[in-house]
Steps between C-alpha positions, in 0.01 A plus 500: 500500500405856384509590133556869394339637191840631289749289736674169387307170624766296720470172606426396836791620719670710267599841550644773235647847549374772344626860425300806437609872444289824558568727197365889441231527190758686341772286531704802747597234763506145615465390835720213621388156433250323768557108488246253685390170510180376318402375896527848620258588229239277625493587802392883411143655560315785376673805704805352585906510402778319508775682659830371489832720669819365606647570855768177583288309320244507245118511655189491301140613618142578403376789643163708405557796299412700783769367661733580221371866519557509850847364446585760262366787694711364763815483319510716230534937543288671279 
């Protein structure tokens, strides 16, 4: 089992939810809330994000964040 420095220790086959927002230094906005599992956590390296977007269902990947960049150069206009 991994253990990560800040997390909650769970037993052995446990799983939690956890939510996180993005907020502006000065408070002007807050981005929507991002919930994931402790597992999805672990299984995180250096250079990489959890993506998760909704089509019919619900699908979660890692990608590299030059993937991500890509992604966004792909679908956003400048």
């Amino acid at each position: 089992m991994v253990t990560l420095p800040g997390f909650p220790s769970l037993l052995e086959g446990e799983d939690i939810s956890l939510r996180m927002f993005g907020v502006a230094d000065d408070n002007s906005f807050t981005s929507e809330a991002v919930d994931f599992r402790h597992a999805d956590l672990t299984e995180l390296t250096p250079g990489s994000v959890l993506v998760t977007y909704h089509n019919v269902t619900e699908i979660r990947e890692i990608v590299s964040l030059v993937e991500l960049q890509r992604r966004a150069d792909n679908n956003c206009k400048r």
